[in-house]
C-alpha positions in Angstrom: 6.7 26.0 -4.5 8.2 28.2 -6.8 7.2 31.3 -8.7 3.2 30.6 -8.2 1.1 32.5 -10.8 -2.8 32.9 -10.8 -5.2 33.2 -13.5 -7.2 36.1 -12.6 -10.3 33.7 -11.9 -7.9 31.3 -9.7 -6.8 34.4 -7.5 -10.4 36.1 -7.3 -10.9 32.7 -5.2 -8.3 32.6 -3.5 -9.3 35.9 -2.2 -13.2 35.1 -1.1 -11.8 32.2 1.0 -14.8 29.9 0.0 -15.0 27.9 -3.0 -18.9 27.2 -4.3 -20.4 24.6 -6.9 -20.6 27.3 -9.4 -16.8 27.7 -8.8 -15.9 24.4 -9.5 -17.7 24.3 -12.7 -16.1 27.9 -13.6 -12.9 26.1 -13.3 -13.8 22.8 -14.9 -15.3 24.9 -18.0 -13.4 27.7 -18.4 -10.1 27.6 -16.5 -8.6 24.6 -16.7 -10.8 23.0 -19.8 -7.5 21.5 -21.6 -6.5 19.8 -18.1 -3.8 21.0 -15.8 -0.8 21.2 -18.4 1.7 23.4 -15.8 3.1 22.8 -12.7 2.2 26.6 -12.0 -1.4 25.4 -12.4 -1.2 22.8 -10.4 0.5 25.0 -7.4 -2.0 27.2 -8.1 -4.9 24.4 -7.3 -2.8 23.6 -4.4 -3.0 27.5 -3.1 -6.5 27.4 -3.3 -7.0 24.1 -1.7 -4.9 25.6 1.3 -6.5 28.6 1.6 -10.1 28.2 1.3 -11.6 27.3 4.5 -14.9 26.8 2.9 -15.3 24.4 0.2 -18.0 22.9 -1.2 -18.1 18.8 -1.8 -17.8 19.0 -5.1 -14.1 20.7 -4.5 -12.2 17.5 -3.3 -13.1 15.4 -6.2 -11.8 17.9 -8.8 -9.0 18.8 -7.5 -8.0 15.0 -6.9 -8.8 14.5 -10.4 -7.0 17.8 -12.2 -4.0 17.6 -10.1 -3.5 13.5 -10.8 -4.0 14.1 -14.1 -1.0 16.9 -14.7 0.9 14.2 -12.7 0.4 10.9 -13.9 -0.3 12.4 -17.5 0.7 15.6 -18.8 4.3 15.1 -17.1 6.6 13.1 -19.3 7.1 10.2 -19.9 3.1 9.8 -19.5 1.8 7.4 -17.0 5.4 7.1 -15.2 5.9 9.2 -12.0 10.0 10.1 -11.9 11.7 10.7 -9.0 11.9 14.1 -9.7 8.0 14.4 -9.8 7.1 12.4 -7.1 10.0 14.6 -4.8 7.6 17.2 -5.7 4.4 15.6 -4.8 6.0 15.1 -1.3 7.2 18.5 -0.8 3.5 20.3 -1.3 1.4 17.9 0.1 3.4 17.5 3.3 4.6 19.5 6.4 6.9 17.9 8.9 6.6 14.5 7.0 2.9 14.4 7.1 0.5 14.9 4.5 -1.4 18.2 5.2 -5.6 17.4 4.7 -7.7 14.0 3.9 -8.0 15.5 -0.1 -4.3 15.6 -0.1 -4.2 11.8 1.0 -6.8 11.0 -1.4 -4.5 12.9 -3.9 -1.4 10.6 -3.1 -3.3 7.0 -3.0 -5.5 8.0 -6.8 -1.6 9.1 -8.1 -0.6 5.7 -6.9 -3.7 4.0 -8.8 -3.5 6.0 -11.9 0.1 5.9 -13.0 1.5 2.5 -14.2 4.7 2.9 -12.5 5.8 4.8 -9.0 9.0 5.3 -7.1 8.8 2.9 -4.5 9.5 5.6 -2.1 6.0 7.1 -2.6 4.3 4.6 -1.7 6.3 3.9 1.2 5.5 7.6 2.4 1.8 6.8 1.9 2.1 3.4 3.7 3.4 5.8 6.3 0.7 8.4 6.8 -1.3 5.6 8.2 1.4 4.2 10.2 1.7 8.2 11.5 -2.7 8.1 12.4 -2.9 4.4 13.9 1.0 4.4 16.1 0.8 8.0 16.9 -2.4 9.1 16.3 -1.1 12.4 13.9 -2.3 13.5 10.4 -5.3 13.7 8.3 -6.6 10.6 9.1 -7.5 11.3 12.2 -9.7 14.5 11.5 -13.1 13.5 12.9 -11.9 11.5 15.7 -13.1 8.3 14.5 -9.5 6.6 14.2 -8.4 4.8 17.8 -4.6 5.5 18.2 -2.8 1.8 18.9 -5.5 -0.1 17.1 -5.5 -0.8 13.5 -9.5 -0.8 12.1 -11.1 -2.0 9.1 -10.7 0.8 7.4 -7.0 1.6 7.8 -6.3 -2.1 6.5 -8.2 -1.1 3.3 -6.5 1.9 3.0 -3.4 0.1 3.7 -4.4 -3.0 1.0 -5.8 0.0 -1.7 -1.8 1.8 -1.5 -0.3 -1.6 -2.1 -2.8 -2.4 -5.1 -1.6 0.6 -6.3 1.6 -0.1 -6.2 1.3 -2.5 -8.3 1.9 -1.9 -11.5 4.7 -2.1 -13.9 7.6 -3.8 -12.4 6.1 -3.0 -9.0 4.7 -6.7 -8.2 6.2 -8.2 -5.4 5.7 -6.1 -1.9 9.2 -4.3 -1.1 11.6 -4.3 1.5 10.6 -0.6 2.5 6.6 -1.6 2.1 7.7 -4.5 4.6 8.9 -2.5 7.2 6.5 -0.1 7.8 4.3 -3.2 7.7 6.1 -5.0 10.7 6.2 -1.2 12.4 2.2 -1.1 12.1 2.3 -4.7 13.6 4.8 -4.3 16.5 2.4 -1.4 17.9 -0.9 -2.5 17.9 -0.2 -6.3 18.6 -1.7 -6.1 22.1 -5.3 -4.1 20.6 -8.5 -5.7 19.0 -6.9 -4.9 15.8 -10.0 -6.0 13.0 -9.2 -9.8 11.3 -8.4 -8.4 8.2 -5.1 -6.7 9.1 -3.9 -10.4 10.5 -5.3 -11.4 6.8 -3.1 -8.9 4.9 -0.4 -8.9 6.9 0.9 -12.3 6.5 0.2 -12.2 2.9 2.1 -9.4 2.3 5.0 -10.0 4.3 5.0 -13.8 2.9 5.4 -12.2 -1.2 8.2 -9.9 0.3 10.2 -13.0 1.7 9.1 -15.5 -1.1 9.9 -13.4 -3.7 12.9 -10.9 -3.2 15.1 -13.5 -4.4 14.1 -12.7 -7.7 11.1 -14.9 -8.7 8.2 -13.6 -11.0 5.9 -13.5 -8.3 1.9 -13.8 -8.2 0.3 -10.1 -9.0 -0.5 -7.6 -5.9 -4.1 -8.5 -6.8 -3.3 -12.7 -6.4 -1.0 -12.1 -3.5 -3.1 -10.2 -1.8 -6.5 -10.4 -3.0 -9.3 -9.6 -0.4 -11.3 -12.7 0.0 -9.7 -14.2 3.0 -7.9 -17.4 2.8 -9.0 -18.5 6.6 -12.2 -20.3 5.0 -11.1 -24.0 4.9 -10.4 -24.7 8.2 -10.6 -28.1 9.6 -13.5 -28.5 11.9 -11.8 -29.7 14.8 -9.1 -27.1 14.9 -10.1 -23.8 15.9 -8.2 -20.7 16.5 -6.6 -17.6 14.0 -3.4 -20.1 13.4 -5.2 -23.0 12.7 -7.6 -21.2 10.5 -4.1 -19.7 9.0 -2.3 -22.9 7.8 -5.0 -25.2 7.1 -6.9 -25.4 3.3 -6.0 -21.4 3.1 -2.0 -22.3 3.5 -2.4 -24.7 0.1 -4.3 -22.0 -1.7 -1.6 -19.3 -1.3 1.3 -21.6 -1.8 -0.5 -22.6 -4.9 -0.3 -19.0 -6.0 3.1 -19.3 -6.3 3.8 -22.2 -7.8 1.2 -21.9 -11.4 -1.3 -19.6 -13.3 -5.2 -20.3 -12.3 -5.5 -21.9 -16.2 -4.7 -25.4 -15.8 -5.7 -27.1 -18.9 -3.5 -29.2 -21.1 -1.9 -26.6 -22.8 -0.6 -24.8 -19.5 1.4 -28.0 -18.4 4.5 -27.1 -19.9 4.2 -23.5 -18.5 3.3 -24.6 -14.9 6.3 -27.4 -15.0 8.4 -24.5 -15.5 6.9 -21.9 -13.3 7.1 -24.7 -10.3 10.5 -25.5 -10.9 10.8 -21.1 -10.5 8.6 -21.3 -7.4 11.0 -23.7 -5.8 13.8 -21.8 -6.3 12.2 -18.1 -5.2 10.7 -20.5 -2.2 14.1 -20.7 -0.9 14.6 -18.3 2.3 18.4 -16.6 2.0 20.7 -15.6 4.7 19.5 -12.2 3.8 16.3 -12.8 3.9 16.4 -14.9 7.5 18.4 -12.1 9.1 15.5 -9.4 8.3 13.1 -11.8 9.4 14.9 -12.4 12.6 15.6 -8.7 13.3 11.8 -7.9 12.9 10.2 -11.0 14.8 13.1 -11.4 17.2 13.6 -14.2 19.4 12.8 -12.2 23.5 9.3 -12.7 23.5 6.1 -15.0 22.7 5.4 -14.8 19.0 2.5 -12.5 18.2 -1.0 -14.8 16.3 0.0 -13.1 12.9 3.5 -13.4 12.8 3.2 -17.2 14.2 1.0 -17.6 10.9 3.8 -16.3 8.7 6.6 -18.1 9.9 4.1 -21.2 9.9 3.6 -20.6 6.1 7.3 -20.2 5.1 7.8 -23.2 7.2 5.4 -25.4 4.9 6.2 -23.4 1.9 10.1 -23.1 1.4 12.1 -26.3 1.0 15.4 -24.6 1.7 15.5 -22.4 4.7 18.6 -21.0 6.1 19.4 -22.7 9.5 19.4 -19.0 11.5 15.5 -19.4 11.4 15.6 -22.7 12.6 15.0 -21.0 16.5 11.9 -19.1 15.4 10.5 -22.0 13.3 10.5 -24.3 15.9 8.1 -22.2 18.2 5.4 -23.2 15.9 3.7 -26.6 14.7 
C-alpha cells in the first residue's frame, strides 16, 4: 500500500484490536457517511480488517460493502474495474497468490457482481482461490476444516458458478480461455473423488460455451449457458447412467440455447432464421479450438464421465469439426 493515513477514529481502532457493533455504526455514521471516496480510505479499512483479531459480525458485511463500493463506484469510469484497479485489488487482498481471509474472498466475488465489466484476469484469480482450497487444500476457504482437499463439494461448485455469473457482464458473456483452464485444472484433480453432481453439471456447460463460442458467435448469456436447473432431467427411461442422462432430452435443450431467443412467436422468425444460421457457423470446432481440447483431455487414458459428456455434446452439436478430434470423438456413442 502506499502512504496509509488514518482518521483519528479509524486508528483509535486500530489500536484496541477489536472492532464492536457500536464501532461499525461509528463508522457507517460518522466516518465514512459519503462512502469510501479515497484509496487511502479504503487501505485504511483494509488495515483494520488485518489487524483486529476481534471483530464483531456486523464487521464483514460493511467492509465488503464500503470497500466494493470505492471500487466498482467511486473509481472512474464508474461501474468498470481497469486494469489498474483491479492490479490493486490483487495486491492487498493477496499474499503469495492467495487471498488473505474469507471477507476478503467475499470482497473479490461481490466486486465481480457489482461492476458491469472486469478484467478477465480477476476473475480468473478468483476461479483460482478455489482451485488453491479443493487441489491443494490452501487459503481462506479452508478455515473451519469443512472443505475436503481432492474433492470438489456443493458448495465450491456454487462458489465457482456465482464468480462466473459475475463475470458476466458487459462484453464478458461467453466463458474464457483462462476461465477454461482453471476449469479443466479443478477437473483433472478430483476426477477420481465423489465430487457432488453439480460440478459434472457445470462443468460441461461451461467448457461447451468456451469451445462453441470463441469463434466469435454472440453466445447465450452466463445465466442461459449456465443456468442452475440441471439439464439431466429428460432422460430416456431405459438408459441410465451420468452420460446418458447427459445427452438425452438435456443435449437438445442446450443446443437449443444456441441456436434462438426463448420468444418464439411469429415476429421472432426472422430473428431466429438469422441467429441459427450464426449458431451454425460459431458451432463449428477450429483447429485452434481442437488442439486445446486435445491438450486438456488428451488421448493416454480412459475418458473421465464429465468430459465423455462434453465431447458427446460437441459431437451432436457442431456440424464441422476439425478432423484432429476425430480420435477423441470416437471413444464415445
Amino acid at each position: 500500500m502506499g502512504e496509509l493515513i488514518m482518521s483519528a477514529p479509524v486508528a483509535g481502532l486500530t489500536s484496541k484490536n477489536r472492532i464492536a457493533p457500536e464501532d461499525v455504526l461509528m463508522l457507517r455514521r460518522d466516518v465514512f457517511a459519503d462512502g469510501v471516496v479515497t484509496r487511502g480510505e479504503a487501505e485504511a479499512l483494509f488495515a483494520l480488517d488485518q489487524t483486529a483479531q476481534d471483530k464483531c459480525p456486523e464487521w464483514a458485511p460493511f467492509f465488503v460493502e464500503a470497500v466494493t463500493d470505492y471500487i466498482v463506484h467511486q473509481e472512474k469510469p464508474s461501474g468498470y474495474i481497469s486494469q489498474d484497479n483491479a492490479d490493486w485489488l490483487v495486491r492487498t487482498i493477496s499474499r503469495d497468490g492467495m487471498v488473505d481471509s474469507r471477507t476478503e474472498l467475499e470482497l473479490l466475488v461481490h466486486v465481480l457482481e457489482k461492476a458491469r465489466s472486469t478484467p478477465s484476469k480477476l476473475c480468473v484469480y478468483a476461479l483460482e482461490q478455489v482451485a488453491h482450497a479443493v487441489i491443494d487444500g490452501k487459503g481462506p476457504l479452508m478455515l473451519g476444516g469443512a472443505l475436503v482437499p481432492g474433492l470438489i463439494a456443493k458448495a465450491e461448485v456454487e462458489l465457482l458458478r456465482r464468480i462466473l455469473y459475475a463475470h458476466g457482464g458487459d462484453g464478458n458473456i461467453a466463458i474464457t480461455r483462462g476461465e477454461a483452464e482453471v476449469l479443466f485444472r479443478i477437473n483433472e484433480q478430483t476426477a477420481q473423488a465423489k465430487n457432488d453432481p453439480s460440478w459434472n453439471d457445470l462443468f460441461v456447460k461451461a467448457i461447451a460455451n468456451f469451445v462453441m463460442c470463441s469463434a466469435g458467435y454472440e453466445a447465450p448469456t452466463r445465466d442461459v449457458a449456465l443456468r442452475q436447473e440441471s439439464f439431466l432431467e429428460h432422460a430416456e427411461p431405459e438408459i441410465g447412467g451420468f452420460f446418458s442422462r447427459m445427452v438425452s432430452g438435456g443435449l437438445a435443450g442446450i443446443i437449443e440455447a444456441y441456436r434462438s431467443p426463448d420468444d418464439i412467436e411469429a415476429e421472432w422468425e426472422a430473428k431466429n432464421r438469422a441467429a441459427e444460421a450464426l449458431a451454425r457457423r460459431a458451432e463449428t470446432i477450429d483447429a485452434g479450438e481442437a488442439k486445446w481440447l486435445i491438450e486438456h483431455i488428451g488421448t493416454n487414458r480412459p475418458l473421465y464421465e464429465n468430459e465423455r459428456a462434453l465431447l458427446t455434446l460437441i459431437k451432436h452439436a457442431s456440424p464441422e469439426i476439425h478432423p484432429a478430434l476425430r480420435p477423441l470423438l470416437d471413444k464415445v456413442a
